[in-house]
LUMNUPA-845264 format. One line per field, with one value per atom (N, C-alpha, C, O, CB): atom name; residue number from 1; x, y negated, z negated. Coordinates in nm, 2 decimals, always signed. Glycine has a CB too. Example, Ala and Ser with C-alpha at 12.3 -4.5 7.8 and 13.67 -1.06 7.14 Angstrom:
<kedos>
atom = c(N CA C O CB N CA C O CB)
n = c(1 1 1 1 1 2 2 2 2 2)
px = c(+1.32 +1.23 +1.32 +1.42 +1.13 +1.28 +1.37 +1.29 +1.34 +1.41)
py = c(+0.57 +0.45 +0.33 +0.33 +0.45 +0.22 +0.11 +0.00 -0.11 +0.06)
pz = c(-0.78 -0.78 -0.78 -0.85 -0.90 -0.71 -0.71 -0.79 -0.80 -0.57)
</kedos>
This chain:
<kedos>
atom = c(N CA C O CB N CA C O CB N CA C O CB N CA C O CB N CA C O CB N CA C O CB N CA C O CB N CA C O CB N CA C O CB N CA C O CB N CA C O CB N CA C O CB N CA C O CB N CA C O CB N CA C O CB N CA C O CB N CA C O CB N CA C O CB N CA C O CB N CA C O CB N CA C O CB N CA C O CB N CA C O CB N CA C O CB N CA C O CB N CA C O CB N CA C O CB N CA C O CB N CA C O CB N CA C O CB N CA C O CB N CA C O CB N CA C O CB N CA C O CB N CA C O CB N CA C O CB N CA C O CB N CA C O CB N CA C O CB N CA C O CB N CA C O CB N CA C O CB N CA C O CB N CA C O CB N CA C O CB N CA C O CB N CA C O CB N CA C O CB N CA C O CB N CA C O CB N CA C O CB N CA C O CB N CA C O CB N CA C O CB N CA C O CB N CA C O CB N CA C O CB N CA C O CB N CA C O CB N CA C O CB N CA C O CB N CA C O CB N CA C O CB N CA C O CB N CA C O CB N CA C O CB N CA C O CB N CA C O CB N CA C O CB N CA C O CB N CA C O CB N CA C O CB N CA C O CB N CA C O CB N CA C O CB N CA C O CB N CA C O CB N CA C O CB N CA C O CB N CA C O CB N CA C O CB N CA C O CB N CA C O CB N CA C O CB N CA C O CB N CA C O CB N CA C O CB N CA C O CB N CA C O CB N CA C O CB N CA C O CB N CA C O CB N CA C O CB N CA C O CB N CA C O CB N CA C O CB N CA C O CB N CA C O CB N CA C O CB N CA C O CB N CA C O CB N CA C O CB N CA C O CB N CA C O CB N CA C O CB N CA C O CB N CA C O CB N CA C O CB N CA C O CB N CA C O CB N CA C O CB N CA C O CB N CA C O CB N CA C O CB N CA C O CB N CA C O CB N CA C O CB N CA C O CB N CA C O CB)
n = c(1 1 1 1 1 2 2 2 2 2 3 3 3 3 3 4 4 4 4 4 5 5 5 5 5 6 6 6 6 6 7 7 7 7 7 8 8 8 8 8 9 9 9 9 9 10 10 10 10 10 11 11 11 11 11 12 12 12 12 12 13 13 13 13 13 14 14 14 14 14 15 15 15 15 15 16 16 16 16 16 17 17 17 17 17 18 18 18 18 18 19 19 19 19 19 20 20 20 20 20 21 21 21 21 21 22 22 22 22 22 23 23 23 23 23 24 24 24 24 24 25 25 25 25 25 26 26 26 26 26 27 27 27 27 27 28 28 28 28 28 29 29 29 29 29 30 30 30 30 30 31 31 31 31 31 32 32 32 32 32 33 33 33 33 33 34 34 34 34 34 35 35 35 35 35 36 36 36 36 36 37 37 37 37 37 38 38 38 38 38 39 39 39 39 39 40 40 40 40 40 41 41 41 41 41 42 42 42 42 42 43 43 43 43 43 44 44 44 44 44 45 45 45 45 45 46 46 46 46 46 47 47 47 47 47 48 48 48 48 48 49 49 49 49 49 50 50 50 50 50 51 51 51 51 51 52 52 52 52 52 53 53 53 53 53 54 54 54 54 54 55 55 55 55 55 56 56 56 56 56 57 57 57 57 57 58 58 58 58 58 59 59 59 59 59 60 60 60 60 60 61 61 61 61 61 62 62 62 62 62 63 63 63 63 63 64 64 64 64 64 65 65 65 65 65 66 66 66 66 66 67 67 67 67 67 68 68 68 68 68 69 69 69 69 69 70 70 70 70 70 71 71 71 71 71 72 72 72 72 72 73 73 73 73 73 74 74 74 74 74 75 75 75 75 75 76 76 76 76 76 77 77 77 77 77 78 78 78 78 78 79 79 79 79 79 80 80 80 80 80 81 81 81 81 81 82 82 82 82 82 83 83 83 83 83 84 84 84 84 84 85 85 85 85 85 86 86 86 86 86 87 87 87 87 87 88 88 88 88 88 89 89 89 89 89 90 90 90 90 90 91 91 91 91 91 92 92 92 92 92 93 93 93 93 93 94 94 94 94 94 95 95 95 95 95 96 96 96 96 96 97 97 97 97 97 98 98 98 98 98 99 99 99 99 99 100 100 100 100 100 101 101 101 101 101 102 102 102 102 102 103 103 103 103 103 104 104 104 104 104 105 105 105 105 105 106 106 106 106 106 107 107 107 107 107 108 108 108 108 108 109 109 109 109 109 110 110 110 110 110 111 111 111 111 111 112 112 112 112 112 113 113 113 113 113 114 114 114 114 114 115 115 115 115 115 116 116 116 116 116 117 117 117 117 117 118 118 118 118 118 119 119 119 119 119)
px = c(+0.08 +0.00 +0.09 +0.19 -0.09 +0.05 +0.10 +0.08 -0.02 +0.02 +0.20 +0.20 +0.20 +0.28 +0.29 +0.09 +0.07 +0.20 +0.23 -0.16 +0.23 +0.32 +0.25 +0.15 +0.37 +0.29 +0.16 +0.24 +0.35 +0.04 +0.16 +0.17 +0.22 +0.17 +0.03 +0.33 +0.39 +0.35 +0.23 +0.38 +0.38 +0.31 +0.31 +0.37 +0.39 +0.20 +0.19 +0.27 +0.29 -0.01 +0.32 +0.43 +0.40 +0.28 +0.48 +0.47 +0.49 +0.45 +0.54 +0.59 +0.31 +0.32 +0.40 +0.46 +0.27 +0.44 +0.48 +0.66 +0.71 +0.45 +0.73 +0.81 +0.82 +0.85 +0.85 +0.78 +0.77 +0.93 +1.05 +0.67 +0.84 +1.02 +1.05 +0.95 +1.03 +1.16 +1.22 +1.10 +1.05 +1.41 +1.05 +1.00 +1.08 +1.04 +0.97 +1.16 +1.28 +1.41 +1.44 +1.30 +1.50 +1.64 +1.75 +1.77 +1.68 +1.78 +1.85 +1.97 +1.98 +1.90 +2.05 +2.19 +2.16 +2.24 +2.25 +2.09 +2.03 +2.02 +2.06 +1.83 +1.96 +1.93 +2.03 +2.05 +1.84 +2.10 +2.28 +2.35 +2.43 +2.42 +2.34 +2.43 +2.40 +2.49 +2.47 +2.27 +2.23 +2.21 +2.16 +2.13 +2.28 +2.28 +2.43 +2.45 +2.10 +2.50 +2.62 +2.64 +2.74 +2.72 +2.52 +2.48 +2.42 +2.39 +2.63 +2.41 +2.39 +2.25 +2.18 +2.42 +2.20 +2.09 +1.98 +1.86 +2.13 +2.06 +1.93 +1.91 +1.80 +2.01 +1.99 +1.96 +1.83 +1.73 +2.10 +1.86 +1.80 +1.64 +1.55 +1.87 +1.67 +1.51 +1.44 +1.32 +1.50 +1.52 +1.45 +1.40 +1.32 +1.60 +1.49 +1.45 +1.31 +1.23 +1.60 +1.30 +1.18 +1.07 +0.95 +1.18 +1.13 +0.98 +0.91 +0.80 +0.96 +1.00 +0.99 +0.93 +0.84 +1.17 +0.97 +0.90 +0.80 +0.72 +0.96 +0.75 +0.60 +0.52 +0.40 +0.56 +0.57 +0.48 +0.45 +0.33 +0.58 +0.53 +0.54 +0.44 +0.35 +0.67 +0.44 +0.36 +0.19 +0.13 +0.42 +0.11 +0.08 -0.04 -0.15 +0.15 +0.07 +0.01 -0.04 -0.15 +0.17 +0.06 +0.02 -0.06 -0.08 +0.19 -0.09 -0.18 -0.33 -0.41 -0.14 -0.36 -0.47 -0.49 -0.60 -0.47 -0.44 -0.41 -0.47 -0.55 -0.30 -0.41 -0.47 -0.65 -0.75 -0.38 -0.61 -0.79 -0.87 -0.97 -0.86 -0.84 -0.92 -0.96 -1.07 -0.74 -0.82 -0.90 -0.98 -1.08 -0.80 -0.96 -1.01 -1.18 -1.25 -0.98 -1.20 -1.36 -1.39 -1.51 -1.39 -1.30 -1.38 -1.38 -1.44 -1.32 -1.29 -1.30 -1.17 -1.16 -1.43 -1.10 -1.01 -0.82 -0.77 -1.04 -0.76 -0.65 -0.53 -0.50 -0.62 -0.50 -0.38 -0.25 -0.16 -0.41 -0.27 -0.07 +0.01 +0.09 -0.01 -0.03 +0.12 +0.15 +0.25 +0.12 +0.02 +0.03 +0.12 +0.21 -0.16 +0.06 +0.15 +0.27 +0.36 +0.07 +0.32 +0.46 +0.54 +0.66 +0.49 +0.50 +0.57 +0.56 +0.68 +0.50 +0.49 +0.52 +0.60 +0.69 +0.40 +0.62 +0.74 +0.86 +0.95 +0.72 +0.91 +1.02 +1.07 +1.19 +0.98 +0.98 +0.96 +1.05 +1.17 +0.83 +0.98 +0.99 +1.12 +1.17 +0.90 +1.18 +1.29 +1.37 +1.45 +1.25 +1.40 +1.50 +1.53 +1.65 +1.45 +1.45 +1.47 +1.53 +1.63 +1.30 +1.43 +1.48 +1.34 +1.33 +1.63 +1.26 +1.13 +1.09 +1.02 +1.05 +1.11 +1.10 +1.00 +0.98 +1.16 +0.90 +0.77 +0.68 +0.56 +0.74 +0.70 +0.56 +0.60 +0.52 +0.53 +0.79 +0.79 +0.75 +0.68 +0.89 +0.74 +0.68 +0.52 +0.45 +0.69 +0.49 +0.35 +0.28 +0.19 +0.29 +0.35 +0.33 +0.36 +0.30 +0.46 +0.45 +0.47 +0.37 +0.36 +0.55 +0.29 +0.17 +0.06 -0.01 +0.13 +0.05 -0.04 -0.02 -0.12 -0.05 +0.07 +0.11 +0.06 +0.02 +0.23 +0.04 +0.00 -0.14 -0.18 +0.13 -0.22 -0.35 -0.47 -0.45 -0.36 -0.57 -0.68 -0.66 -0.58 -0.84 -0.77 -0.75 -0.86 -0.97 -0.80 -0.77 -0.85 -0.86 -0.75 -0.78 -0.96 -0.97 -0.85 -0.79 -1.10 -0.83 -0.76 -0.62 -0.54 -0.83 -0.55 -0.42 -0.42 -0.31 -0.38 -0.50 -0.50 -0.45 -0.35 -0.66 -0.52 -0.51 -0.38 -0.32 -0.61 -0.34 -0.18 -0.06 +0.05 -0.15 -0.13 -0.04 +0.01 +0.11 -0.09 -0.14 -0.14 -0.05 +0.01 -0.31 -0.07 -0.03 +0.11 +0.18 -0.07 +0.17 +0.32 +0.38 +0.49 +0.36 +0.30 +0.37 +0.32 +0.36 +0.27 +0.24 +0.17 +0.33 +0.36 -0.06 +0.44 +0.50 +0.64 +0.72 +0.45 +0.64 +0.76 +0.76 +0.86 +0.69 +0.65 +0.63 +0.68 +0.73 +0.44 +0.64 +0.63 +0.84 +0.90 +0.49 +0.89 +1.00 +1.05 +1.17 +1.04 +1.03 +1.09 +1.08 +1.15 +1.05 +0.96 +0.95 +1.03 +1.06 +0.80 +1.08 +1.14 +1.28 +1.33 +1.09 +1.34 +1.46 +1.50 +1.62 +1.47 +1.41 +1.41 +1.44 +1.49 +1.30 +1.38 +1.40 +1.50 +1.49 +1.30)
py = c(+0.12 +0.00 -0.12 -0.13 +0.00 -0.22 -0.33 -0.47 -0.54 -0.34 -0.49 -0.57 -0.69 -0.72 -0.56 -0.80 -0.96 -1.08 -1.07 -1.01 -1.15 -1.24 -1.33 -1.39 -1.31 -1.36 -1.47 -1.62 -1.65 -1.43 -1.68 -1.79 -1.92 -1.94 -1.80 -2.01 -2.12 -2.14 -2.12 -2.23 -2.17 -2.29 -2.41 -2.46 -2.32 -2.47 -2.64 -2.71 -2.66 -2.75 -2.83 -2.93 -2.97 -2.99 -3.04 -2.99 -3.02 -3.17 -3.24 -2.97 -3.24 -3.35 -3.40 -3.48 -3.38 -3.38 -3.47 -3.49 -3.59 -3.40 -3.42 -3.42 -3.45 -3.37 -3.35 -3.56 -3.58 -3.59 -3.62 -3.74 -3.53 -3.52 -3.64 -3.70 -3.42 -3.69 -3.85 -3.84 -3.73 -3.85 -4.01 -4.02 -3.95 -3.88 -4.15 -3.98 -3.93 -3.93 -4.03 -4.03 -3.82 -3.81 -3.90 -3.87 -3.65 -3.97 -4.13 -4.02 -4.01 -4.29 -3.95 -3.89 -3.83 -3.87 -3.78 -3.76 -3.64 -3.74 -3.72 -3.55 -3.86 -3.92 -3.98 -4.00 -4.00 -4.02 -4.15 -4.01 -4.04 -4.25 -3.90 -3.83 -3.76 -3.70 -3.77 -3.74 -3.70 -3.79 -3.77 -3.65 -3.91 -3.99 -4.11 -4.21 -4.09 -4.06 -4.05 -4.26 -4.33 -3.98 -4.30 -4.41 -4.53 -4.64 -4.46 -4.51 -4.55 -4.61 -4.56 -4.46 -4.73 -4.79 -4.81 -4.82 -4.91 -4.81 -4.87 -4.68 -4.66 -5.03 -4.59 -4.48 -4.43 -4.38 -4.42 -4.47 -4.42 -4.47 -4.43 -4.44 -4.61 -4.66 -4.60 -4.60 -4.88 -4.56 -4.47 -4.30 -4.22 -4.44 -4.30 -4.11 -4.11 -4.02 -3.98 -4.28 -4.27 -4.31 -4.29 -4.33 -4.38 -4.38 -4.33 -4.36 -4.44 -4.16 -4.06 -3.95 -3.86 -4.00 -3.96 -3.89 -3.95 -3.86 -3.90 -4.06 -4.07 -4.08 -4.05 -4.23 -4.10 -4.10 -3.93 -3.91 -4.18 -3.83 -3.72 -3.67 -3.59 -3.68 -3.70 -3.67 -3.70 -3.60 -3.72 -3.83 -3.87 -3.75 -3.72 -3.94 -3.71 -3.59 -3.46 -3.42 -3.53 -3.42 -3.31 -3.38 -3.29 -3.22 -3.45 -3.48 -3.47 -3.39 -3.64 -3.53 -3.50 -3.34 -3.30 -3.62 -3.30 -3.17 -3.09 -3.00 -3.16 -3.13 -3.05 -3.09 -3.03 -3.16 -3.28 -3.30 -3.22 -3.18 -3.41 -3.20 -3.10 -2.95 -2.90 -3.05 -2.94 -2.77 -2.79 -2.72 -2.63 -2.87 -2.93 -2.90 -2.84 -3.06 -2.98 -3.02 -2.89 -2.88 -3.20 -2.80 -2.67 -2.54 -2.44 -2.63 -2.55 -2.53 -2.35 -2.23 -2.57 -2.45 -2.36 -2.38 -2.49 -2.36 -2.27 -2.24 -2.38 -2.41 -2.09 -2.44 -2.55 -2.53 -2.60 -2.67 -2.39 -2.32 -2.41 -2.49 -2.15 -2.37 -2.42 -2.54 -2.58 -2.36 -2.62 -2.77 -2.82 -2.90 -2.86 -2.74 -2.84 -2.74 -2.77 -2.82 -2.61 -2.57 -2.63 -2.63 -2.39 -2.67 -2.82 -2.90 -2.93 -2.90 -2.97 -3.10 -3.06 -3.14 -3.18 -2.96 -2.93 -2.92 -3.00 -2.79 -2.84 -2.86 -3.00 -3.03 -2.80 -3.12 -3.21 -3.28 -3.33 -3.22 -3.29 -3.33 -3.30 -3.41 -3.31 -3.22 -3.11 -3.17 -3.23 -2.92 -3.20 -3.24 -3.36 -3.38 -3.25 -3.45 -3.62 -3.62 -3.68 -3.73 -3.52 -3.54 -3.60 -3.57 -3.65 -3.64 -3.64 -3.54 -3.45 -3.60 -3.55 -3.46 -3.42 -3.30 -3.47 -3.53 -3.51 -3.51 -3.47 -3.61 -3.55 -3.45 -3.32 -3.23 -3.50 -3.28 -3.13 -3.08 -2.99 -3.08 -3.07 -3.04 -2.99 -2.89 -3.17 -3.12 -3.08 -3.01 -2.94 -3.18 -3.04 -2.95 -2.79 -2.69 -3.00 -2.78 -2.66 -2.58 -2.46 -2.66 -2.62 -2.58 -2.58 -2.48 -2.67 -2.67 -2.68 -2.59 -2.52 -2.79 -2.54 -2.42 -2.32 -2.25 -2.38 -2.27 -2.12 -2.16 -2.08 -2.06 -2.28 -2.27 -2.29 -2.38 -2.35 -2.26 -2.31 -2.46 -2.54 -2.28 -2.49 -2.65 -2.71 -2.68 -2.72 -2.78 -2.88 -3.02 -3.06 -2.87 -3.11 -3.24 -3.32 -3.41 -3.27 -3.30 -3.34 -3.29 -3.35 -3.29 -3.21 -3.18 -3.26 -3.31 -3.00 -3.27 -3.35 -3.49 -3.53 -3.37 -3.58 -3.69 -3.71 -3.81 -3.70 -3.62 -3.63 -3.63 -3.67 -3.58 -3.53 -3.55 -3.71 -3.77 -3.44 -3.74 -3.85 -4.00 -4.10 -3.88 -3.95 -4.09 -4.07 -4.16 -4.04 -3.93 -3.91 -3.93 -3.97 -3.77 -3.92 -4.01 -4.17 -4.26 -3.94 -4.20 -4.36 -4.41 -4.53 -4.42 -4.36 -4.35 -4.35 -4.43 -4.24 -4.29 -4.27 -4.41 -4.48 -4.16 -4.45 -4.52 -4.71 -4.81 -4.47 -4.69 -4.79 -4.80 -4.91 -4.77 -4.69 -4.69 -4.72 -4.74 -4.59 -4.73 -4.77 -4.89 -4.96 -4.72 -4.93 -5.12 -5.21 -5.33 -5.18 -5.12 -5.17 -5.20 -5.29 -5.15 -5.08 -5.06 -5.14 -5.13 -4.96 -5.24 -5.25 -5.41 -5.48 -5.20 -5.44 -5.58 -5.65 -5.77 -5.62)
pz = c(+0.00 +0.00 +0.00 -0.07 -0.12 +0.07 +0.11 -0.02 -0.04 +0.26 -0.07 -0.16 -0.11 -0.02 -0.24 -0.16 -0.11 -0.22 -0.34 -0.15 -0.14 -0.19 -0.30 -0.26 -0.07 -0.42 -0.42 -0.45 -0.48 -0.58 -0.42 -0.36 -0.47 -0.58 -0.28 -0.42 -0.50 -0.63 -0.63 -0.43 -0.71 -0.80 -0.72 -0.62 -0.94 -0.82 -0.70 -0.81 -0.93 -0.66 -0.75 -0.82 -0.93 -0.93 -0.76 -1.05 -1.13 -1.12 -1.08 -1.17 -1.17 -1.20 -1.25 -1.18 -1.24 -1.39 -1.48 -1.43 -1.48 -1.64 -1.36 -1.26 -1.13 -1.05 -1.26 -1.11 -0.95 -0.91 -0.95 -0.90 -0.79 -0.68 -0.63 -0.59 -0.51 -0.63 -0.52 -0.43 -0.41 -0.40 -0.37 -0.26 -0.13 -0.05 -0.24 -0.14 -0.04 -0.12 -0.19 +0.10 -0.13 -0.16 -0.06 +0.06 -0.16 -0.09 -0.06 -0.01 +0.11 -0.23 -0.10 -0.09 +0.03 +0.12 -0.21 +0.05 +0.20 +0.32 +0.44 +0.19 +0.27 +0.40 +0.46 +0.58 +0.40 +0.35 +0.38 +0.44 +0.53 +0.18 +0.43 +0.48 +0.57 +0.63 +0.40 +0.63 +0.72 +0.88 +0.99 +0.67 +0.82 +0.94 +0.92 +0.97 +0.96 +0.84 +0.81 +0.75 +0.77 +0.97 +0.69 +0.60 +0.71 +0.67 +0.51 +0.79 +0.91 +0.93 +1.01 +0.99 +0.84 +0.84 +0.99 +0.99 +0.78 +1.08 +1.18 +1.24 +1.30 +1.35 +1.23 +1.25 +1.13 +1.17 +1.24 +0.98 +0.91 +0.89 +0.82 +0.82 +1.02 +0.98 +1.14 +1.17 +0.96 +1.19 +1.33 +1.27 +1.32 +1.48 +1.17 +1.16 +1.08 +1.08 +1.05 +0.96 +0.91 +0.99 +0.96 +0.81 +1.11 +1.19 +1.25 +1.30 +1.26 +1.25 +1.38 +1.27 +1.30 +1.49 +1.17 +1.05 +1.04 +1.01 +0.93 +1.06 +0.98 +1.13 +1.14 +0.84 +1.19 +1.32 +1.34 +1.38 +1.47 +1.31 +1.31 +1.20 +1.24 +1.30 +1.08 +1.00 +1.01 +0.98 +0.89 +1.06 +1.09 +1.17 +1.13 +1.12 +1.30 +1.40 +1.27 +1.23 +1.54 +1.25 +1.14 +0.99 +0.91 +1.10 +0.96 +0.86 +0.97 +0.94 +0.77 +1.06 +1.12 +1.20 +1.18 +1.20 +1.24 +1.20 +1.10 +1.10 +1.18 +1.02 +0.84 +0.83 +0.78 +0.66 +0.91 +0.88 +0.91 +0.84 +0.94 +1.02 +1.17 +1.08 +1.06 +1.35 +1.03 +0.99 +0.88 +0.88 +0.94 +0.77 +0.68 +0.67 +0.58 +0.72 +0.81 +0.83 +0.94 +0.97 +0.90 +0.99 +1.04 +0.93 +0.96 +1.19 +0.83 +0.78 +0.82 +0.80 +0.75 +0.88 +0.91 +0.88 +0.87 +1.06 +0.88 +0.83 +0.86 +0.97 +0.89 +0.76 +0.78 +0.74 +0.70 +0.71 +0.76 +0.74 +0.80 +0.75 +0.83 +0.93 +1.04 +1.08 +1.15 +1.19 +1.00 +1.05 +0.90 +0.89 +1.07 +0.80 +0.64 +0.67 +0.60 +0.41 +0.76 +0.72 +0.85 +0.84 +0.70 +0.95 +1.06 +0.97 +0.95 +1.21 +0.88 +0.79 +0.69 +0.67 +0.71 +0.62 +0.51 +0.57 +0.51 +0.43 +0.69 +0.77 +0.81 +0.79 +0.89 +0.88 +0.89 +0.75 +0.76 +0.92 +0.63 +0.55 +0.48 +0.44 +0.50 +0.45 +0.41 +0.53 +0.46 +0.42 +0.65 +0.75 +0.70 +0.69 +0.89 +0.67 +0.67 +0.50 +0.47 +0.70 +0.39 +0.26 +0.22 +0.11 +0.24 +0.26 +0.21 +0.10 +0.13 +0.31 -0.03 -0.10 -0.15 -0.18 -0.17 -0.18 -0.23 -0.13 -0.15 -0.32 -0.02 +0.08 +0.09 +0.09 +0.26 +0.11 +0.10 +0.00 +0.05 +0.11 -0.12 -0.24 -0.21 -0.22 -0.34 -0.17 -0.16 -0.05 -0.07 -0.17 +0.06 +0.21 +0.17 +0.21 +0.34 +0.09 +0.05 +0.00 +0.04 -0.02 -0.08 -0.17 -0.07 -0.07 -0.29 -0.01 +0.08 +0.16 +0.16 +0.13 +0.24 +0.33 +0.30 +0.39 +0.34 +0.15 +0.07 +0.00 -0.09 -0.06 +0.04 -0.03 +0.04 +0.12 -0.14 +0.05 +0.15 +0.17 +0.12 +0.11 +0.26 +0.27 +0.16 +0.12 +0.45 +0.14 +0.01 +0.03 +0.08 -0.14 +0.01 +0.01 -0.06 +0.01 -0.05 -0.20 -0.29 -0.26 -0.33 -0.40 -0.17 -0.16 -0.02 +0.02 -0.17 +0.03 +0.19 +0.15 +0.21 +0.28 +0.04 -0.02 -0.07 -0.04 -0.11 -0.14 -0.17 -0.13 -0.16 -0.22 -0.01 +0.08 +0.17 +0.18 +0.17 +0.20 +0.27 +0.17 +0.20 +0.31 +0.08 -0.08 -0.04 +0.00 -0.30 -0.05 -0.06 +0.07 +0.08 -0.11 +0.19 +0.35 +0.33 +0.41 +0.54 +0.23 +0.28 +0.18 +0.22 +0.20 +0.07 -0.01 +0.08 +0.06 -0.09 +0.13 +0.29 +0.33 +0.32 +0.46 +0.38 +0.48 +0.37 +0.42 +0.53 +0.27 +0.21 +0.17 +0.18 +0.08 +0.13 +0.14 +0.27 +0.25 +0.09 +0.38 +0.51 +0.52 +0.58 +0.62 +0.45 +0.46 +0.37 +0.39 +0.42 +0.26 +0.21 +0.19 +0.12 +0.15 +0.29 +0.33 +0.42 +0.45 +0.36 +0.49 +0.60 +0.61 +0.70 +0.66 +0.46 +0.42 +0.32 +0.31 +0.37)
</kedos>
């Protein structure tokens, strides 16, 4: 008989992950600011596609694996830590209203760090 995996714990509130790990990102584009403000735009423009995605199955009430495990990949590349966190959970649980929302807070969270980097 075939043993089932079971699935993440979801994140630890009271420990939130970095909006993004700063060290991952300076080094993944070797500190290089106008690079770093292109990889966040390609990230959330990217995220964006796959959060509506998630909406989609959301409201048919269908499976949002492959759309939150392209956003955890996504997320995990740039250093996005806390949408990966949560994309992660989201990958292994039905679709839920309330994990959709957090997700969206932790890219609207991205996004607000790019503006601010930027100024």
């Amino acid at each position: 008989m075939r043993q089932s995996t079971p699935a993440p714990s979801p994140p630890c509130l009271s420990d939130p992950e970095p909006v993004v790990d700063l060290d991952h990102l300076r080094g993944f584009t070797d500190g290089d600011p106008q690079l770093e403000g292109e990889l966040l735009a390609l990230f959330l423009s990217s995220a964006e596609v796959y959060l509506a995605r998630m909406d989609d199955a959301l409201r048919a009430g269908q499976s949002w694996a492959a759309s939150a495990h392209a956003l955890k990949g996504a997320s995990a590349n740039l250093g996005a830590r806390r949408v990966m966190v949560l994309a992660l959970a989201a990958e292994h649980a039905p679709p839920a209203a309330a994990e959709l929302a957090a997700l969206r807070r932790a890219v609207e969270e991205v996004r607000l760090l790019r503006l601010d980097r930027a100024s």
